[in-house]
C-alpha positions as CSV (number, residue, x, y, z in Angstrom):
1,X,-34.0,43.4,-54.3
2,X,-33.4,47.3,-53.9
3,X,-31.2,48.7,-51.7
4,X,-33.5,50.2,-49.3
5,X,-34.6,46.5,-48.8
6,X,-31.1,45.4,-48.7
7,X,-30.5,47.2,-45.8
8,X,-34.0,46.4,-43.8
9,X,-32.8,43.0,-44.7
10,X,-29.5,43.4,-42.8
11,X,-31.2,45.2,-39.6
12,X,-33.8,42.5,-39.4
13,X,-30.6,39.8,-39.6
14,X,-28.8,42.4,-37.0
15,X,-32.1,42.1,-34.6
16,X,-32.3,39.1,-34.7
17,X,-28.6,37.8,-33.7
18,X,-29.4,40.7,-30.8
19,X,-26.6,42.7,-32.4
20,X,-24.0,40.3,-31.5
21,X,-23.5,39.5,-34.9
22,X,-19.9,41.9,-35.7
23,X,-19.8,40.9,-39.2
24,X,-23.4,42.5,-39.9
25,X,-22.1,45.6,-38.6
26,X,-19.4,46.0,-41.8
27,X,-21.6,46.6,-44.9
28,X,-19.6,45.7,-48.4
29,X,-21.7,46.5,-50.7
30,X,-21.9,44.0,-53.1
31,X,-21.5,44.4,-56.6
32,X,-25.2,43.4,-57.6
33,X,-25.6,47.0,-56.6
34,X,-22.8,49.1,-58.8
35,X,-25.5,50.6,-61.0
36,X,-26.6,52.3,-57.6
37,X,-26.4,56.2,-57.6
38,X,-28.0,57.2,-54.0
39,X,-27.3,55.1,-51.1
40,X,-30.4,55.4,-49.4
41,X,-29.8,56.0,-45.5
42,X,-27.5,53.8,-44.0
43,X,-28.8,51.1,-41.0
44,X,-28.0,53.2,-37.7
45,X,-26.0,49.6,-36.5
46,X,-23.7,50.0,-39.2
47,X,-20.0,51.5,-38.2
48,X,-18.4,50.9,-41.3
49,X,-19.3,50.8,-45.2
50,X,-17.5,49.8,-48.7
51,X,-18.8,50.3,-51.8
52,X,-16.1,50.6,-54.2
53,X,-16.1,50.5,-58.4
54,X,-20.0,51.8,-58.5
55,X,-21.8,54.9,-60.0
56,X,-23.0,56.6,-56.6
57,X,-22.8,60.1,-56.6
58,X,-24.9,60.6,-53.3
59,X,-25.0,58.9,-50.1
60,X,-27.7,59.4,-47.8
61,X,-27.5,59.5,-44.4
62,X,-24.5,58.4,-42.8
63,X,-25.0,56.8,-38.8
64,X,-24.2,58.5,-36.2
65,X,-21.4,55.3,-35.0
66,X,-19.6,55.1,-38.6
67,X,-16.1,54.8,-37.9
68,X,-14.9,53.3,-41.5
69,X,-16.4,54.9,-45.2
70,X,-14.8,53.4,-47.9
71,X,-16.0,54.9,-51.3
72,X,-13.4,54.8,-53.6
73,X,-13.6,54.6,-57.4
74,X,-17.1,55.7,-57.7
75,X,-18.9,59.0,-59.0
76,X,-19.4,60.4,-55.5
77,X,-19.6,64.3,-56.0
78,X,-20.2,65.5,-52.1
79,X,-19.8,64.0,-48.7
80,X,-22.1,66.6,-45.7
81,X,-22.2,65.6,-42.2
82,X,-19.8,63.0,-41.4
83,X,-19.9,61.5,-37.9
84,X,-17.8,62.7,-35.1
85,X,-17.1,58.8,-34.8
86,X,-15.3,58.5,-38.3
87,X,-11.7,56.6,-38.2
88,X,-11.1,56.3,-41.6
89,X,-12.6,58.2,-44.4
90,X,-11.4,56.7,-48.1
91,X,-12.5,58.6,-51.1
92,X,-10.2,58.4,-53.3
93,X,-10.6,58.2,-57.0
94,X,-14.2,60.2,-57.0
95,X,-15.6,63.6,-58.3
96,X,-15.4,65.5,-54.6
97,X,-13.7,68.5,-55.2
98,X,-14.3,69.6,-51.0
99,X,-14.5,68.5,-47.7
100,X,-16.1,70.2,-44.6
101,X,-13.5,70.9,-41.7
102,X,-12.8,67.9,-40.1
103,X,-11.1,69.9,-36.8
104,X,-13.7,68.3,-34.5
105,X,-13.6,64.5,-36.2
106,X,-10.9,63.5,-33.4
107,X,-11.4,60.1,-33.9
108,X,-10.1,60.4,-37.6
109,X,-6.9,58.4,-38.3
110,X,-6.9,58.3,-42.2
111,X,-7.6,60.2,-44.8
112,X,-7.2,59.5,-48.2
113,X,-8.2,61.7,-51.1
114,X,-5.6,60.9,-53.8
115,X,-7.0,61.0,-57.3
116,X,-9.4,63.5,-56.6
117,X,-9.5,67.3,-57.6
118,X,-9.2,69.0,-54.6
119,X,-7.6,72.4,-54.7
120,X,-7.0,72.8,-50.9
121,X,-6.9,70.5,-48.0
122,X,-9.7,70.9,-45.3
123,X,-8.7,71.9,-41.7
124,X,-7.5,68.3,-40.6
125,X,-7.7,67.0,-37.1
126,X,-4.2,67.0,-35.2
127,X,-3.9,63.1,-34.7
128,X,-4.0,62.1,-38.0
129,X,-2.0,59.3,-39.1
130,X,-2.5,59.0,-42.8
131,X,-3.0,61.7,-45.3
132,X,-2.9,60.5,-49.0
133,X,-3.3,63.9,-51.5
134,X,-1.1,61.9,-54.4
135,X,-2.6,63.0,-57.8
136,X,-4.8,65.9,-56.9
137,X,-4.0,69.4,-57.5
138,X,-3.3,70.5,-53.9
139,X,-0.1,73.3,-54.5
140,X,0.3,73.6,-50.8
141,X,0.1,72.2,-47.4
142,X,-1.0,74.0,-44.8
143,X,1.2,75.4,-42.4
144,X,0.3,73.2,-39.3
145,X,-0.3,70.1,-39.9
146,X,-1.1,66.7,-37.6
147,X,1.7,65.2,-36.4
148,X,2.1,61.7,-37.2
């Protein structure tokens, strides 16, 4: 089985409970998959998504609900519109040298990036909790940031 029909596989399941089923809506994806190097677009029921250890460099579509992307330790080279909705955004340990400003991504809590070759942070939303920059090659912090 592909991916693509992974994931109609997991919407059909997600229909049919009536989307009552909360365990459908957290996608780990499992390691049958780690060759994997584009994520084809992710199930618009989805609001959060693990793939960890893998060769992805590209991820599709994210859905507009996402509140949790977990894509550490993988090959992942650029992340472009990320939902307003986003929580918790983990890409640590991956080849994404950038981020978009996340001003406007309120909702976001976390952020970690450690392990990764960033040069500069991105504008950060003020209620940040968690900011992990260990082991990249930020020199400086910005002069406001989040409270927490």
């Amino acid at each position: 089985m592909d991916l693509a029909a992974y994931f109609a596989h997991l919407t059909k399941e997600y229909e049919r409970h009536a989307g009552h089923n909360y365990y459908l809506a957290y996608v780990h994806l499992p390691s049958s998959f780690e060759d994997v190097e584009t994520i084809p677009p992710i199930p618009s029921f989805v609001r959060g998504f693990t793939a960890r250890f893998n060769k992805v460099k590209d991820i599709g579509v994210l859905p507009p609900h996402l509140r949790y992307l977990d894509i550490q330790n993988s090959s992942l080279e650029t992340l472009q519109d990320l939902p307003l909705t986003l929580e918790s955004l983990r890409i640590s340990n991956t080849k994404i040298t950038q981020l978009p400003s996340l001003a406007k991504h309120r909702a976001l809590k976390v952020l970690n990036i450690d392990g990764c070759a960033f040069d500069t942070l991105p504008e950060l939303p003020h209620n940040l909790d968690e900011l992990n920059i260990c082991d990249t090659n930020i020199q400086e912090l910005p002069a406001k940031l989040p409270l927490s």
